[in-house]
Structure formats: structure tokens, C-alpha cells
C-alpha positions as CSV (number, residue, x, y, z in Angstrom):
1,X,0.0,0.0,0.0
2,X,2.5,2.5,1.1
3,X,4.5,1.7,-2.1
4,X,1.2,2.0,-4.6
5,X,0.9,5.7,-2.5
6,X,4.9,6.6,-3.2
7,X,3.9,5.7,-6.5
8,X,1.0,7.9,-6.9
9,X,3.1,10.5,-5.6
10,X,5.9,10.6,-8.1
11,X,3.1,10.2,-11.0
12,X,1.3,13.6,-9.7
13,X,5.1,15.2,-9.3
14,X,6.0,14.2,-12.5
15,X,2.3,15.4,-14.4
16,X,3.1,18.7,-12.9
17,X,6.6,19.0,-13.8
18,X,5.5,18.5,-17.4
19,X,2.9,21.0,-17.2
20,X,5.1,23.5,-15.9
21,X,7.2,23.1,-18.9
22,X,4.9,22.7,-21.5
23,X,2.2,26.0,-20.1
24,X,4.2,28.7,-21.7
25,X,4.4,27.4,-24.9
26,X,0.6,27.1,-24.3
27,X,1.0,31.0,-23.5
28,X,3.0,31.9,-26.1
29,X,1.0,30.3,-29.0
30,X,-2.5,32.2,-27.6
31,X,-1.0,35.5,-26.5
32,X,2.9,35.8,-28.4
33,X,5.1,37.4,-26.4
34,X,3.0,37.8,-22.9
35,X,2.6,40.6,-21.3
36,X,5.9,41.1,-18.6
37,X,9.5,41.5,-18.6
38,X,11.3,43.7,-20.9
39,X,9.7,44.1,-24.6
40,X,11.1,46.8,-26.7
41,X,10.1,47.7,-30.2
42,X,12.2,49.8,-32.9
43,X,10.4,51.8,-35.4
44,X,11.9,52.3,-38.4
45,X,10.2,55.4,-40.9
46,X,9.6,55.3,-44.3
47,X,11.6,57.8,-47.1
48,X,11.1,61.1,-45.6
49,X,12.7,64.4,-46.7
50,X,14.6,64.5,-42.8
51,X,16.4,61.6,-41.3
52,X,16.2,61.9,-37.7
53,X,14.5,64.4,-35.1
54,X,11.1,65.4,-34.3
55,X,9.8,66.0,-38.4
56,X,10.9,62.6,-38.6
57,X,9.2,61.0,-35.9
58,X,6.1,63.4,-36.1
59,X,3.6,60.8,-38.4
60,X,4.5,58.1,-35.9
61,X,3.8,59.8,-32.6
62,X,0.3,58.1,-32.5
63,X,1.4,54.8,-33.0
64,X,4.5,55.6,-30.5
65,X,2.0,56.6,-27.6
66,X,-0.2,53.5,-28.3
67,X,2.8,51.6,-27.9
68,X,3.3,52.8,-25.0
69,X,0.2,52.3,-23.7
70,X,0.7,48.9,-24.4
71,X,3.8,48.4,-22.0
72,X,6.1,48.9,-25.3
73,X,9.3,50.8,-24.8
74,X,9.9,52.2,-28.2
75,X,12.7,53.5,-29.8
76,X,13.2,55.2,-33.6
77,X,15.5,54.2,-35.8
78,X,16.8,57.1,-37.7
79,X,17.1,55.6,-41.0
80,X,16.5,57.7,-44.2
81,X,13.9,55.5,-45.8
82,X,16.3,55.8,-49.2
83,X,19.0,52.9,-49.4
84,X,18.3,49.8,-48.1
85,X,21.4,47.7,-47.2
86,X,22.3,50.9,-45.2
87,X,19.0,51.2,-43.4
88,X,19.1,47.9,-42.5
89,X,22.5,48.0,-40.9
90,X,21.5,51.4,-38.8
91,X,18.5,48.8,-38.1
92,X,21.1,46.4,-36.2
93,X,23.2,49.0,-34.8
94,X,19.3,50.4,-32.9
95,X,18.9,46.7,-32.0
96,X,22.3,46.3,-30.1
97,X,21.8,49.3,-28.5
98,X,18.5,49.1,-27.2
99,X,17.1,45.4,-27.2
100,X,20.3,43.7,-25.9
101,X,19.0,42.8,-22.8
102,X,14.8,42.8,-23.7
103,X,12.6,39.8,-23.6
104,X,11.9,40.2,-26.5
105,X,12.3,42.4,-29.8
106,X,10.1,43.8,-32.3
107,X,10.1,45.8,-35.5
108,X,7.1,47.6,-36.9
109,X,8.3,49.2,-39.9
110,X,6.3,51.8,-42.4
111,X,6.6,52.0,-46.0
112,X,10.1,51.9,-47.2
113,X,11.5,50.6,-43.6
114,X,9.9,47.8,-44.4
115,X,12.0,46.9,-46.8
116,X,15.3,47.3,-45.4
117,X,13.6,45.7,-42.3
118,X,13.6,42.5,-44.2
119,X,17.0,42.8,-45.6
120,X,17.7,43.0,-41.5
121,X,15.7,39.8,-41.3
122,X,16.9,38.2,-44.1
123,X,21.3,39.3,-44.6
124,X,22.0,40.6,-41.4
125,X,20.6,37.8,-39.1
126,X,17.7,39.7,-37.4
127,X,15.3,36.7,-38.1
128,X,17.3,35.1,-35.0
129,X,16.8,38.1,-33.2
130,X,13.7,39.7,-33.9
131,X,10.6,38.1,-32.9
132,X,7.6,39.9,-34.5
133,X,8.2,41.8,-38.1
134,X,5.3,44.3,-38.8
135,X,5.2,46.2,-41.9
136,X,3.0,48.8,-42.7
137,X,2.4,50.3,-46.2
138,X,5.9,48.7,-47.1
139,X,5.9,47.7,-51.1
140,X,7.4,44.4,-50.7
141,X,7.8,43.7,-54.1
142,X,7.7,46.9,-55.7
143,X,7.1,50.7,-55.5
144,X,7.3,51.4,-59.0
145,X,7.9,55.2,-58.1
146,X,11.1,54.2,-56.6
147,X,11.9,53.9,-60.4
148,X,12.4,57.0,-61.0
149,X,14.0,58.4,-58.1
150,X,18.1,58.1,-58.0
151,X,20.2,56.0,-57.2
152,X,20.6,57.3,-53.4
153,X,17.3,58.4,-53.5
154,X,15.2,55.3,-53.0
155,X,15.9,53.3,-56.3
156,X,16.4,50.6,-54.1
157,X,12.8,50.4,-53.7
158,X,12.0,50.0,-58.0
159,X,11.4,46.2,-59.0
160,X,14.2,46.7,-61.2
161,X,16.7,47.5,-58.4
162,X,19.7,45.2,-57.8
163,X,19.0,44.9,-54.0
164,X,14.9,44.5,-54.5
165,X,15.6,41.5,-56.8
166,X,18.1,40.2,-54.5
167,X,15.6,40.7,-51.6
168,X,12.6,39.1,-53.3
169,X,14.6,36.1,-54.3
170,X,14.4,33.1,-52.1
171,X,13.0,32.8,-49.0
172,X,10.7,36.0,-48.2
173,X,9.9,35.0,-44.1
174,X,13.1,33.2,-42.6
175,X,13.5,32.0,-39.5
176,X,11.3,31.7,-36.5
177,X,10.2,35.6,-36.9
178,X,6.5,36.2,-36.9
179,X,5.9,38.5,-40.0
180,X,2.6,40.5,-40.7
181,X,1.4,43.3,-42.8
182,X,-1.2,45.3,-41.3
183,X,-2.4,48.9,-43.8
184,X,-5.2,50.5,-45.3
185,X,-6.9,48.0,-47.9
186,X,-6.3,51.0,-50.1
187,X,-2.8,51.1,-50.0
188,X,-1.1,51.3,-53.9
189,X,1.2,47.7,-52.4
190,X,-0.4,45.2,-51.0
191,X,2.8,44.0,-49.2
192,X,2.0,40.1,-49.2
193,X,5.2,38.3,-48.6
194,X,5.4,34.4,-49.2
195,X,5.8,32.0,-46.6
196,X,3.8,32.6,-43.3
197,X,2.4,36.1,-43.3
198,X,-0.3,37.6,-41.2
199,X,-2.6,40.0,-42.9
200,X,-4.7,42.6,-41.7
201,X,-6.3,45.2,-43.9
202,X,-8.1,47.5,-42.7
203,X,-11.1,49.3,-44.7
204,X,-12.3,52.9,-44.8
205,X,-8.9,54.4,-43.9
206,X,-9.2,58.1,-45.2
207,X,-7.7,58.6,-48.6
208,X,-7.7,54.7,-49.0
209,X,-6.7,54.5,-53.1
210,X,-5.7,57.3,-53.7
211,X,-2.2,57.5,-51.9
212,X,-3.5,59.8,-48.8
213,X,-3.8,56.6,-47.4
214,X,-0.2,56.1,-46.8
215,X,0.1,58.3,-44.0
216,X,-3.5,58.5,-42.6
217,X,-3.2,54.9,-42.0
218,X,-0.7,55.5,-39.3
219,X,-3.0,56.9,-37.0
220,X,-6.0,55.4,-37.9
221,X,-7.4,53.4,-34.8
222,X,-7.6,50.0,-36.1
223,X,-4.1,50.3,-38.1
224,X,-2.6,50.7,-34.5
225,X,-4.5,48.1,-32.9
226,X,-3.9,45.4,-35.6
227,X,-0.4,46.3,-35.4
228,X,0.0,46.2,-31.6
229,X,-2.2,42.4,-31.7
230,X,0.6,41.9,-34.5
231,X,3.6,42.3,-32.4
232,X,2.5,40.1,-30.1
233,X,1.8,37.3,-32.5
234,X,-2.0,38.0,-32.3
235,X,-3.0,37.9,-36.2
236,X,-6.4,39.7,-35.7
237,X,-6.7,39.4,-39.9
238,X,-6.0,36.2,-42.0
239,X,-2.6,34.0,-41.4
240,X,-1.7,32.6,-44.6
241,X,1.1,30.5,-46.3
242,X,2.1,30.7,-49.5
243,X,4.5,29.5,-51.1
244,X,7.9,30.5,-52.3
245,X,7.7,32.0,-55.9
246,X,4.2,32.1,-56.2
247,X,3.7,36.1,-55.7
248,X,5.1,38.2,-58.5
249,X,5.5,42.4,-58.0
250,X,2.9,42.9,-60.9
251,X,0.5,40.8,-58.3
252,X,0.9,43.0,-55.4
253,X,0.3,46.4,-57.1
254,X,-3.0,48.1,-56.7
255,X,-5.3,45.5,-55.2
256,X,-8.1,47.9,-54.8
257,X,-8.3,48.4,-58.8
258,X,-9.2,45.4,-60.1
């Protein structure tokens, strides 16, 4: 009897041991990231006329305070928006100095940031690093005004561009990163990326097809929201897995047209 009881014992022991491994994966597959320690999140503009300072950081303030709100700590990366490889190694530099020691890391990029943001991910090893990707308005595949801006100027961001082909070839998501693209439904990109991708667009965003879009989106209510549910792994749109080589830049260009 008293060795059926020892028994018993180590059998309950055990059960809990287990479950006191296996419950934060549980957590971490509802919720992400959870909601303590240390999470820190860079933002990285798009192609602005000033690099750094307050003009720069100005169309993001909303998005910064929600952030906050959220138990974020938040931290620009003063990238010009306008060369790619470069931006995405000013990307690592913000990472090592502010998200050495954080729980966990997170990137929510606009426009062209997103873009080098992925070159980050992709060249530079930030898919090891970064948990959550979040791109909004970024023209994955294309911006086919980049075309006709120089060579310093944001070329990089033309389907044509050495560095876009290079970027789009291969794997678009690597690692164990959580990617998502959460924008306006009206935006001129649609910034689908192959491989697993959360989506969130978002209707009725002022401007939406026309271009206005672009910025309004970035304080428009459910924008933020999506993108905060986003960082924490929470795909409050459509998760979807595509595969490699199946999305083309001609397929990602003005959804709400046809």
C-alpha cells in the first residue's frame, strides 16, 4: 500500500513537472510574447525628406503613444527610408543598443522601412533576433515610383533595383520571426510576402486609393490596434502560407483596382 501511495506521488510530481514546462508554450502560442519583462520595439520610418529628429518622428507619434500604452518601450531608428542595405544595418546598430537585454524584440516598420527591415531579417541575421516583423504600407515587391527616383534616392525600392531582386529572391519570411502586414486595404502595395504572413487590412482608412492613405493609416485606430495584436503574434486578420515563388511584384500592385 505504502509503495502503490509513493507511486501515486511521483506520477502527480512528474504530471506537474510537465505542465510546468509545456504552459508557456501554451501562453506563447494564444498570447505571443505575454505581457511582462522587458519588450522593446524599434520603429523604423519610411523615405522622408529629414532623417532623424522630431519632423521625422512626427507621423509616428500616435502609433508611439499607443505603444506605449501597451507596455512597449519604443525607440526610432533614424534611418533615411532611401538605401536599403544601409538602413538595415543602422536597423542592427538600434537593435544592439536598445534590445540587448529585452525579452523580447520587435520591429514595426512603415513604408520603405519595411523593406530594409527584411534585408535586416533576411542578410544581417535579425530573423534570429527579432521576434515579431510588422510592416505597414511597405511595397514588398515593388514601388514602382522608386523607379524614378536616383540612385541614393530610393531606387532601391523599383522592381528593377539590384538589391529589390536580390531581396525578393528566395525565402521571403526566414527564421522563426512572426511577420505581418497590417495597412489600409487601399494602399497602392499590397505587401504580401510568401511563406507565413499575417494579414490585416483595414477598410475605410481616409484617402484609401488614392495614396492619402499612406500616411493617414498611421494613425488610424484600427491600423494601431492590428499592429500592436501583430507584435504580439496575435493575427487579428487572416494567417496565410504561400508559397515561395508564387507572388510576383505585378500581383501586389494596386489591389483595390481590379
Amino acid at each position: 500500500m505504502r509503495l502503490s501511495k509513493i507511486l501515486l506521488a511521483m506520477t502527480v510530481l512528474t504530471s506537474l513537472a510537465i505542465a510546468a514546462l509545456v504552459l508557456p508554450a501554451g501562453n506563447a502560442a494564444a498570447g505571443g510574447w505575454g505581457t511582462t519583462g522587458k519588450r522593446v520595439v524599434l520603429i523604423v520610418p519610411g523615405q522622408q525628406l529629414y532623417s532623424s529628429g522630431e519632423a521625422h518622428q512626427a507621423p509616428y507619434r500616435a502609433l508611439d503613444e499607443a505603444l506605449k500604452d501597451a507596455g512597449y518601450e519604443t525607440h526610432f531608428v533614424d534611418a533615411p527610408g532611401k538605401v536599403i542595405a544601409a538602413d538595415a544595418e543602422l536597423i542592427a546598430k538600434s537593435i544592439r543598443t536598445y534590445a540587448d537585454d529585452a525579452d523580447s524584440v520587435g520591429v514595426l516598420a512603415h513604408s520603405a522601412g519595411g523593406l530594409s527591415s527584411r534585408y535586416y531579417a533576411k542578410f544581417l541575421g535579425g530573423s534570429d533576433i527579432v521576434d515579431s516583423f510588422v510592416a505597414v504600407g511597405a511595397p514588398q515587391y515593388s514601388s514602382p515610383g522608386g523607379c524614378v527616383q536616383g540612385p541614393a534616392d530610393g531606387y532601391d525600392t523599383c522592381m528593377f533595383s539590384e538589391v529589390l531582386t536580390k531581396l525578393n529572391a528566395g525565402e521571403d519570411t526566414p527564421g522563426s520571426a512572426y511577420y505581418s502586414v497590417v495597412q489600409s486595404s487601399g494602399e497602392w502595395a499590397d505587401g504580401r510576402l510568401a511563406g507565413g504572413q499575417c494579414r490585416v487590412y483595414i477598410d475605410g482608412v481616409p484617402g484609401a486609393g488614392t495614396g492619402a492613405d499612406h500616411l493617414a493609416e498611421l494613425e488610424h485606430p484600427e491600423v494601431i490596434s492590428g499592429a500592436i495584436s501583430a507584435l504580439g503574434r496575435d493575427c487579428v486578420g487572416t494567417f496565410v502560407d504561400e508559397n515561395e515563388g508564387d507572388i510576383t511584384w505585378p500581383d501586389t500592385l494596386f489591389p483595390s483596382f481590379r
